[in-house]
C-alpha positions, 0 to 999 in steps of 0.5 A, a space after each residue: 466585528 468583522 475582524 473578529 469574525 475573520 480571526 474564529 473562522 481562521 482558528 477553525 480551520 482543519 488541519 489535513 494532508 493531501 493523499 493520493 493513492 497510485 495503484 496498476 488500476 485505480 488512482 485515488 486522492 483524498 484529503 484525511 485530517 490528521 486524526 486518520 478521517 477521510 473528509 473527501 475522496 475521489 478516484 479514476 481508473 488507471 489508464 494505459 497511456 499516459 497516467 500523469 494527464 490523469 493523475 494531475 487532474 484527479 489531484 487538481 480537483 480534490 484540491 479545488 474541493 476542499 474549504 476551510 481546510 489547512 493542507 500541511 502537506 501531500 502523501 503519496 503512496 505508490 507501487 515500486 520500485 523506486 529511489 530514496 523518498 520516491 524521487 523517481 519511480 518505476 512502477 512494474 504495473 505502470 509501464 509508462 513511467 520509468 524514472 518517473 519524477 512522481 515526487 517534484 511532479 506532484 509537488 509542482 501541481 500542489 504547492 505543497 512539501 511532498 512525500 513518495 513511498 511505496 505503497 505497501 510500507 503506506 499500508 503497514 503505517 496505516 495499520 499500525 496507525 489505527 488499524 489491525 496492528 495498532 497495538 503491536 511493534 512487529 509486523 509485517 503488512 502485505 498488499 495483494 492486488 496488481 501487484 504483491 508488496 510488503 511493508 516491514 515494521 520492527 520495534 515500531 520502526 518502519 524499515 525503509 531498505 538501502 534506497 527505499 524499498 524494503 518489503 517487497 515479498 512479492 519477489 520471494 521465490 516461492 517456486 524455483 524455476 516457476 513462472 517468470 515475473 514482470 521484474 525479469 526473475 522466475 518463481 516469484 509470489 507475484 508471478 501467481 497471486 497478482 491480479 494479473 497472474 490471476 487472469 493469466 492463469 485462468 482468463 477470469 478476474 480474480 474475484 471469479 477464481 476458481 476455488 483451487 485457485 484461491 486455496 492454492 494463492 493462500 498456500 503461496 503466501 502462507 508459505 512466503 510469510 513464513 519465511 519473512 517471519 522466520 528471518 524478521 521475528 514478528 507477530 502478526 501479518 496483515 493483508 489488504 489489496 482488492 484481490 485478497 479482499 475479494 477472495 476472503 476468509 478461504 484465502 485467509 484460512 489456506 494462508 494460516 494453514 499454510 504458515 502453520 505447516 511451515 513455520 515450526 520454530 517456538 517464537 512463530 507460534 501464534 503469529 496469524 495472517 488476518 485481513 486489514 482493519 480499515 478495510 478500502 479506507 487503508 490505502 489514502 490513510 496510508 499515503 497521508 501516514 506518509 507525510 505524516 511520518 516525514 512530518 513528525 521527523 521534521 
């Protein structure tokens, strides 16, 4: 009987993957089943010395956590850039890691095959996944938080770039000659709707901007979008990330106003730039999206 018992309780186990999330002011790690739902999740905050103490420990204990669950693999989703398969990574909001070997680190601590990409790209895997864009083949998703990234997916394909990092729209110049930005170039979008750009600009935390502030933000990536539009033919723009959350539908609308004034080719009408749908949910499902892709390719 025993055995029986022992034989049921195997086949009951749930099959998930690991997924961690390394954002410029929080890490979190979660254990997702591979229908997209969050069994577990936990985070810290981000610290300014030494992260990898942190992070390890954070994945340490979500691992310890779990029970009767079978974990296939771990996905990581982390700010760029970084080499092919997230290798070594050099977040620009991470200032502690250049080079950083994330990959073999958490497949070290883990036992676990691990799979590194940026996490903007987790956000569009995600959101084509079972989210705002889940129903279509072209689109692009952007974070907006610390820093500003995108993820580009055309004929249902995940773009990936020469060595990994394909979308980063934070780094489209939307000024000439603007502000400098942490990459060491003038005029970026990330130079003035980041976070951090944010409080540069006015000393508050960006869910207290003034009002002329968000409208200008939203103006910024509207105008931005229009040009990845433009050149990638797509029919929807999705956004996640705390700040453009926080900020909400004046964001939003400003955006789509934006785009509008700017995009006057036939084949952008109708494209619209609209909040994720898994909302705080979409970045760990996004990291475990991650294995999840790497899996299905295997």
């Amino acid at each position: 009987m025993s055995t029986v018992l022992g034989i049921v309780k195997e086949q009951e186990r749930v099959a998930a993957i690991l997924a961690v999330d390394i954002g410029g002011t929080k890490l979190a790690a979660a254990v997702v089943d591979l229908d997209g739902k969050i069994i577990l999740r936990d985070r810290v905050p981000t610290p300014a010395r030494d992260p990898w103490t942190t992070l390890a420990n954070l994945i340490k204990r979500v691992q310890a956590s779990i029970s009767d669950v079978e974990l296939l693999a771990c996905g990581v989703a982390c700010g760029g850039p970084m080499t092919l398969n997230g290798e070594k990574v050099s977040p620009l909001h991470i200032a502690a890691w250049h080079d950083f070997e994330l990959c073999s680190m958490v497949a070290e601590i883990t036992a676990l095959p691990t799979f590194v990409d940026n996490d903007a790209k987790a956000l569009a895997l995600s959101e084509g996944w079972m989210g705002a864009t889940a129903h279509l083949q072209n689109f692009m998703a952007v974070v907006v938080g610390t820093g500003v990234g995108a993820g580009l997916v055309l004929e249902s394909q995940l773009l990936d770039g020469r060595q990994g990092n394909a979308g980063h729209i934070g780094h489209i110049i939307v000024e000439p000659d603007g502000r400098a930005c942490l990459c060491g170039g003038f005029g970026c979008l990330e130079a003035y709707i980041s976070g951090p750009a944010i409080l540069l600009q006015t000393g508050r935390d960006p869910m207290y901007a003034p009002a002329n502030v968000v409208q200008r933000s939203g103006q910024l990536l509207g105008r931005a979008c229009a040009s990845v539009a433009a050149v990638a033919d797509i029919s929807r723009v999705v956004v996640g990330g705390s700040v453009a959350l926080g900020w909400g539908e004046a964001f939003f609308q400003a955006a789509n106003t934006e785009f509008v004034l700017r995009s006057k080719l036939s084949f952008l009408a109708g494209v619209d730039i609209v909040p994720v749908g898994l909302g705080n949910s979409s970045a760990l499902i996004g990291a475990a999206a991650i294995a999840r892709r790497k899996i299905g390719e295997t």
